[in-house]
N, C-alpha and C positions, 0 to 999 in steps of 0.2 A: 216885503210887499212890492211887487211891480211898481214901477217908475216910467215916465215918461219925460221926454226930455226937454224943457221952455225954452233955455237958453245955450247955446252953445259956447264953446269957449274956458277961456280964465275966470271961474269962480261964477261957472255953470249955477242956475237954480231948477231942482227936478220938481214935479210933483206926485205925488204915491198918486193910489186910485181914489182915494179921498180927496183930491185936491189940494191939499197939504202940499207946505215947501218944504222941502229936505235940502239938505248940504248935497252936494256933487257925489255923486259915488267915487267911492277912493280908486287906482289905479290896480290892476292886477298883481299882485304878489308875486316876485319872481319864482320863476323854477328854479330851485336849489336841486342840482341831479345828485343823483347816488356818487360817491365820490369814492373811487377804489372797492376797496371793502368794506363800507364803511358800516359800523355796527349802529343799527337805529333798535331803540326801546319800543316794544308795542305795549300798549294799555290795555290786557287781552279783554278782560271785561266790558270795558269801553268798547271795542271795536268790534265785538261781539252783541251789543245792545244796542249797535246806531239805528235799532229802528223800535216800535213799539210791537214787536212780533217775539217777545220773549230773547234769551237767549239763543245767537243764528250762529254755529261755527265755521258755516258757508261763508262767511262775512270774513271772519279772519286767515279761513285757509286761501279766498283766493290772496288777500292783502298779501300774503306770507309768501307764495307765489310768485308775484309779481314782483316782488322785492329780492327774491332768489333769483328769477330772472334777470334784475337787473343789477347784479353783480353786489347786491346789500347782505349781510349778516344782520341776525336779528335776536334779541332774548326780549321775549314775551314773558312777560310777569302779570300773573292773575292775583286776583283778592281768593280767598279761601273760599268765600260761598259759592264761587262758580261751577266746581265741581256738582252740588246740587241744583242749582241753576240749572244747567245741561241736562241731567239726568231727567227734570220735571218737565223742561219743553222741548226738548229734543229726543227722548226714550233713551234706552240700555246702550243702544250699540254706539249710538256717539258720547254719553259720555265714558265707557269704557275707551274708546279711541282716544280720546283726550288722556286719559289716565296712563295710557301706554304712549303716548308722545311726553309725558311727562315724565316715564319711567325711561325711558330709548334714548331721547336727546334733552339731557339734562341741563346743558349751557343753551340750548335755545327756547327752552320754554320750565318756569318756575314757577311755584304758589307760595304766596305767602300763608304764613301760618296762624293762627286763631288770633283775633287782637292785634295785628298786623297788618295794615293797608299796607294795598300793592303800590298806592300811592308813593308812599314811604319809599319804599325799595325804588321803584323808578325816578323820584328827584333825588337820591341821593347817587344813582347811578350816575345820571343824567350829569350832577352838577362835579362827581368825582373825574366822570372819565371825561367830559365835554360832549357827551351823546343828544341827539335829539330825538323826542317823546311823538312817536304818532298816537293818537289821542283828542279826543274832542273837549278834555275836561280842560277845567280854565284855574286850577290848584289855588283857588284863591284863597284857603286856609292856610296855606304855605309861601307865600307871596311876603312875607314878611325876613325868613329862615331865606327861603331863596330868589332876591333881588333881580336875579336874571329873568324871573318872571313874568316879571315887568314889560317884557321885549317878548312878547309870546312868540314873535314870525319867525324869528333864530330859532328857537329852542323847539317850539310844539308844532307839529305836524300835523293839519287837521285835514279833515277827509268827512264824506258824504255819500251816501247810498241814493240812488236816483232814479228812480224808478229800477229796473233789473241790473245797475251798473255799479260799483264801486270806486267812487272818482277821491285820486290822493293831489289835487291839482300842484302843489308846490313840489312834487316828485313824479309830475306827468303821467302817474296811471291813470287809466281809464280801462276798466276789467270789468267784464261779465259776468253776472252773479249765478246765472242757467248752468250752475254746470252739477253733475251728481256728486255727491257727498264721497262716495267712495274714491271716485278719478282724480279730485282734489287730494286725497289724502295721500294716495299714491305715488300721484304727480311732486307733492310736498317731499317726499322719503325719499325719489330717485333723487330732486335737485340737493336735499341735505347728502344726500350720498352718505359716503363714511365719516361722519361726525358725528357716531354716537358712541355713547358714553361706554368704556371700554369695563 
């Protein structure tokens, strides 16, 4: 809720639009930048569902994008129903596209399989290799198994759709979501180049 400001300072008091006190708003989150190559876990269904417009894979290819651009490797790990997901709100040809990125470039995009959360697959990744999860989920089922969850701002990477924009603020994207479904995929397949599965 919007805030405005009463007091400035050391141990600021806001008020929402209710008139209500709130605590201070916490300080911005540093930018953590991509760091060499560094391999980040995407939450494909997560980042595919940040909005209430069904399954969007405009949402993930430009993420995927801009993460190629900025020198990131990445393995996307879906839950199993997605594939139907896509097919129901997006028609044939994108989820066929999906299914040939998943048949093409096998190290960067994987499904879990029936009775398997992708959840699963991604903290387990996460906590073997030291990866950090873009993701909006908050794994509080797993918060016990894995301690470092605790510390969300290391580990999870969250991100926002904002009107037509895709903002990753602790990784400095800001990306435009206007763009055609085809040119993104494209665009995806020149930046993976030759790293498909032989």
């Amino acid at each position: 809720m919007p805030r405005r400001r009463v007091k400035d300072g050391p141990g600021q008091i806001l008020l929402d639009l209710t008139g209500r006190m709130n605590s201070a708003i916490e300080e911005p989150k540093p930018v953590i930048p991509i760091v060499g190559n560094e391999l980040l876990l995407v939450d494909g269904a997560n980042v595919m569902n940040a909005t209430n417009r069904g399954a969007r894979m405009e949402i993930l290819l430009v993420l995927l994008v801009e993460l190629k651009k900025g020198g990131a490797e990445f393995c996307c790990i879906f839950d199993a129903n997605v594939r139907f997901q896509l097919r129901k709100s997006s028609g044939i040809r994108v989820y066929e596209a999906y299914l040939k990125l998943l048949d093409t470039y096998p190290h960067q995009f994987a499904e879990s399989t029936g009775g398997l959360r992708a959840d699963e697959l991604l903290l387990q990744r996460a906590d073997t290799f030291k990866q950090r999860i873009i993701t909006n989920d908050r794994f509080n089922d797993f918060k016990e198994r894995y301690v470092w969850l605790k510390d969300e701002n290391k580990h999870l990477v969250k991100f926002a759709v904002v009107g037509h924009e895709l903002q990753v603020p602790s990784l400095g994207i800001l990306a435009e979501l206007q763009h055609t479904y085809g040119k993104l995929v494209r665009e995806l397949i020149v930046l993976l180049g030759n790293q498909r599965s032989t």
